[in-house]
C-alpha positions as CSV (number, residue, x, y, z in Angstrom):
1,X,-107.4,13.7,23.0
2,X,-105.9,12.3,19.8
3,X,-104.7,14.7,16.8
4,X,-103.2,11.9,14.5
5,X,-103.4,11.1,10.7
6,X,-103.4,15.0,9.4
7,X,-100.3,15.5,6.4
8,X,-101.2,18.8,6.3
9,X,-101.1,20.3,10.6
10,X,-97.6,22.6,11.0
11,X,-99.2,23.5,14.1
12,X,-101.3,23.3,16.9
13,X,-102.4,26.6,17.5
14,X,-106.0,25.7,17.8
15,X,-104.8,23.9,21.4
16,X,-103.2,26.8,22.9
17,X,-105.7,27.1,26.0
18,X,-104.9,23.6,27.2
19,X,-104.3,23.0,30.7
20,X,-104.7,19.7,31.3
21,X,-105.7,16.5,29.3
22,X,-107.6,14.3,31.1
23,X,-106.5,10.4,30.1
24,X,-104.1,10.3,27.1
25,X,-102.9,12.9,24.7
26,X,-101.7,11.2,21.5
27,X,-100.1,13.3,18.5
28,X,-99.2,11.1,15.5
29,X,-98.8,10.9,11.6
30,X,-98.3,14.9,12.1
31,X,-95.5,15.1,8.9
32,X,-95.9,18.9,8.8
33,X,-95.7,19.5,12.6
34,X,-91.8,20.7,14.3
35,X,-93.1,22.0,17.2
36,X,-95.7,21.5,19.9
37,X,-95.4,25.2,21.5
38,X,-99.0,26.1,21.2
39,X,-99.2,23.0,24.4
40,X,-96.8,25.2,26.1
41,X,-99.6,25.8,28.9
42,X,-99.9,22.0,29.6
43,X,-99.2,20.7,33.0
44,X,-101.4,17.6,33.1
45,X,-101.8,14.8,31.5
46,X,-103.9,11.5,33.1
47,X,-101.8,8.6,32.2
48,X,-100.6,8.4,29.0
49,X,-98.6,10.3,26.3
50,X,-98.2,9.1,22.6
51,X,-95.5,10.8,20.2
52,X,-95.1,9.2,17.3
53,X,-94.5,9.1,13.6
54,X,-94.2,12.7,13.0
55,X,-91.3,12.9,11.0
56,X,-90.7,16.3,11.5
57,X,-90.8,16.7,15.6
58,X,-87.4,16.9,16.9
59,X,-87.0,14.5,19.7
60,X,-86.0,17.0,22.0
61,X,-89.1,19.3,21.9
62,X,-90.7,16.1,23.4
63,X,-88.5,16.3,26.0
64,X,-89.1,20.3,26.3
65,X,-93.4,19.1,26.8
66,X,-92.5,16.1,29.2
67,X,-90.4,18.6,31.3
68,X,-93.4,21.2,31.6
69,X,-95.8,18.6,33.0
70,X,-96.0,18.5,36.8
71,X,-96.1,14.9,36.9
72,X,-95.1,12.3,34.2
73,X,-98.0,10.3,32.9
74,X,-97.2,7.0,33.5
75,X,-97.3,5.4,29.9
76,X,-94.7,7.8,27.4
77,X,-94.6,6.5,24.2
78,X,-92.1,8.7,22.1
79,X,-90.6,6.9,18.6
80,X,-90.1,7.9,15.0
81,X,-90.0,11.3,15.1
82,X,-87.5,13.3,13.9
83,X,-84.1,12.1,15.4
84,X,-81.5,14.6,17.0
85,X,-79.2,14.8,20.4
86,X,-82.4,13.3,22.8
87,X,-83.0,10.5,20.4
88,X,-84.3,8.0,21.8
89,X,-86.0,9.7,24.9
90,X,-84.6,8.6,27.7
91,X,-86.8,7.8,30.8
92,X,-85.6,10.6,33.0
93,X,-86.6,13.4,30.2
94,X,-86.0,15.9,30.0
């Protein structure tokens, strides 16, 4: 599932009922997005998680959806969002 490329998206409200995401789960070029609570039912993701460019994402509420997942996908790509005390993600995240 990709959600990228949308200036306007604060949230992601109309991906609440997610469970599970079944290859890779990329949010990017989100400027207006600081949280991703409405994933706050995810626990799978296949292999691969993309983060990136949303300049308005905190770092650490990346860490906060990495540390609800069961298992970590095995590709995590988390850059250039907004920087703060988890920047940059470290491996063992949260």
């Amino acid at each position: 599932m990709v959600v990228r490329n949308n200036a306007s998206l604060a949230d992601l409200s109309g991906l609440s009922g997610i469970t599970s995401v079944g290859t890779w789960l990329e949010l990017g070029q989100l400027p207006a997005l600081t949280t991703p609570d409405a994933l706050s039912g995810l626990i799978s993701i296949g292999t691969t998680l993309s983060l990136q460019y949303n300049s308005q994402l905190p770092d650490c509420r990346a860490c906060q959806l990495l540390g609800q997942l069961t298992a970590q996908p095995t590709n995590i790509y988390v850059t250039n969002n907004l920087a703060d005390s988890r920047t940059p993600v470290p491996a063992s995240c949260p």
